[in-house]
N, C-alpha and C positions, 0 to 999 in steps of 0.2 A: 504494500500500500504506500503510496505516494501521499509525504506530508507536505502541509499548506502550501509551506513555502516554492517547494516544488512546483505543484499544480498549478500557484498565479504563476509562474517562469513559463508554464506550459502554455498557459491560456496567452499570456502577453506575446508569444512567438507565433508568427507568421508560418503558418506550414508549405506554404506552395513558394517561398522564397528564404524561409529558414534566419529571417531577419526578427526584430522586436519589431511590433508597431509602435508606431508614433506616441508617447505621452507623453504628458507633463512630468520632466525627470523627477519634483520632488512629490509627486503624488505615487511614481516608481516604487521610490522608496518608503514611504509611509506604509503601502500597500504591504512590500512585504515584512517590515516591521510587525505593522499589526498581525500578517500571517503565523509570526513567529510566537508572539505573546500569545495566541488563541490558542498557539497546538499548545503552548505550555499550561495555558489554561484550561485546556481540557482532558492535561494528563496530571491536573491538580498538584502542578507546580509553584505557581502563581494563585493570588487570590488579587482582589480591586476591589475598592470601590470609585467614584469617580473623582476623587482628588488621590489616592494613593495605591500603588503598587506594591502588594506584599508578600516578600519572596515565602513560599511554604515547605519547599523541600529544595534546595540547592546540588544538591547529588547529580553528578552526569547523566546525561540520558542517552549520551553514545552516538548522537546526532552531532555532526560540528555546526552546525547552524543555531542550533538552539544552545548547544554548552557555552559558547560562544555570549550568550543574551544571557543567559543564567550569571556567566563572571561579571558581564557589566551589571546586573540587579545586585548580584554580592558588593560589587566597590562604591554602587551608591549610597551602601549602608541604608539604605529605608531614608536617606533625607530628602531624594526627591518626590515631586509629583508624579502623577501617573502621564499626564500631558507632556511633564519636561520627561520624564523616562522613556517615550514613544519618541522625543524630538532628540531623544539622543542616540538609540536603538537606530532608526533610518539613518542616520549620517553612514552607518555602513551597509543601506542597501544594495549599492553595486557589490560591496561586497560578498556578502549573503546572496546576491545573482550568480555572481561565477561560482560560489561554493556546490548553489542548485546547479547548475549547467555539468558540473564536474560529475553530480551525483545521479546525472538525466544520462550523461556521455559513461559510466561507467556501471550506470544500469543496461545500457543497449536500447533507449531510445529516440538518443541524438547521435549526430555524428558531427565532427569540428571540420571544418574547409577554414585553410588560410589564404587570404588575399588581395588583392590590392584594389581600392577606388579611383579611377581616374590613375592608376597608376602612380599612386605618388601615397594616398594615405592606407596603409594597412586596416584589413577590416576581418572581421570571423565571421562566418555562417554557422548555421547549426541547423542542416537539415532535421527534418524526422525521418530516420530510420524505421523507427517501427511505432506509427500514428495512432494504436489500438489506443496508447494511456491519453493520449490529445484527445482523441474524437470521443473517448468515455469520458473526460471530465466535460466538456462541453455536451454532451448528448445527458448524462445526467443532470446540468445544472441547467438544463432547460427543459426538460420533462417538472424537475420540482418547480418552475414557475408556471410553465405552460398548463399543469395540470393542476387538480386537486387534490394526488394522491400525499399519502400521510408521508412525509418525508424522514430524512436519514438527517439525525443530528448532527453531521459531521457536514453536510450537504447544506443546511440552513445556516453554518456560520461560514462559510466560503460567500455564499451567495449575499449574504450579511456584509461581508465583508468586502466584496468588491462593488456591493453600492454605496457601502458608507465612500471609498473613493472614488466611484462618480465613473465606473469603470466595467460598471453592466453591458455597455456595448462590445465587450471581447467576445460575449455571450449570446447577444441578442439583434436584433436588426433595430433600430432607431423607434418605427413603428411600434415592434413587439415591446421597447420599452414604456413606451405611452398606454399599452393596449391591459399591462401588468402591473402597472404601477403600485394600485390598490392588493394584487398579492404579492408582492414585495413587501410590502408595510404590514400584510399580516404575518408573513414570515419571520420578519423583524420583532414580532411581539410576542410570540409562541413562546409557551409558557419552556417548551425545551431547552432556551436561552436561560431562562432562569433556574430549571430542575438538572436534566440530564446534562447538560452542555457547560453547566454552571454559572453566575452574575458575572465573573469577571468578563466573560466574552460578550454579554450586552454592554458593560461597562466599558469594556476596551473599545468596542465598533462605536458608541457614544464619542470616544476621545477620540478614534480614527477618524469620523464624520468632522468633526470639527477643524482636528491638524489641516483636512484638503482641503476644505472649504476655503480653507485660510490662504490657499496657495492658488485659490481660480480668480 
């Protein structure tokens, strides 16, 4: 199973040209930021409320993405906010992309091409070698909006999570985001945010909503 962070890296890449699309770099990074605190959130690492982040179990989790987010919530000592802890967490989003690209390229579903633009600037591809993990995370996060079926907790905070960044279009046609809007916002309110899924992850998409907003 492919975490968070992973899956927005998957969703954000272009498969018929193996490039990123276009976003707003610092909504990139908030994106996977917040991706990173969710998983940690819903392997009751972390707990929140909406001013503070509190680290619950600091122990490796053998992920380098997340051990990674867990040493900086260690050297915050609990002084920061939850808001400045997110705004400090994305300063290494690029980072946290190539670590996912590494972990996409060494699972067997990307492949690296090096090469040149115009001949002069060095650039990466990253085809999809094998598009089965691509075309299931989009073909699942569009069955749970499109449809009414009871959805997968892990599925309602992705999807949470890339409208709190304004970033449902990887997902969706323009249209179908206008046509969904109202089960979007019921998704967002499912009690599985606050039971199974746990508060911190409504609380974190509360503080991720806000971080992008801040940046359109």
């Amino acid at each position: 199973m492919l975490g968070f962070v992973e899956e927005i890296v998957l969703l954000q890449l272009d498969d018929s040209q193996g490039k990123f699309v276009n976003l707003p770099l610092s909504a990139a990074d908030v994106v996977l930021a917040g991706a990173a605190l969710m998983e940690l959130a819903l392997d009751n690492r972390i707990d929140s409320d909406l001013e503070q982040l509190i680290l619950v179990d600091p122990k490796p989790t053998g992920d380098d993405i997340l051990d990674d987010v867990l040493k900086q919530l260690v050297e915050t000592g609990g002084e920061l906010g939850a808001a400045a802890v997110l705004e400090r967490i994305s300063v290494n989003g690029e980072k946290y992309q190539e670590m996912a690209l590494k972990h996409l390229l060494a699972k067997g579903i990307l492949r690296e091409e090096n090469g040149r633009f115009l001949w002069v600037f060095h650039t990466r591809r990253y085809p999809v070698v094998d598009d089965s993990e691509q075309r299931e995370v989009r073909a699942r996060l569009r069955q749970l909006v499109l449809t009414d079926e009871i959805p997968d907790p892990r599925d309602v905070v992705l999807i949470c999570l890339i409208d709190a960044c304004g970033l449902l279009g990887l997902v969706l046609s323009p249209d179908e985001i206008t046509e969904t809007k109202t089960r979007v916002e019921q998704l967002s309110q499912l009690d599985l945010i606050g039971q199974a899924v746990t508060k911190a992850v409504a609380e974190i998409r509360f503080i991720v909503r806000h971080a992008t907003s801040a940046i359109y």
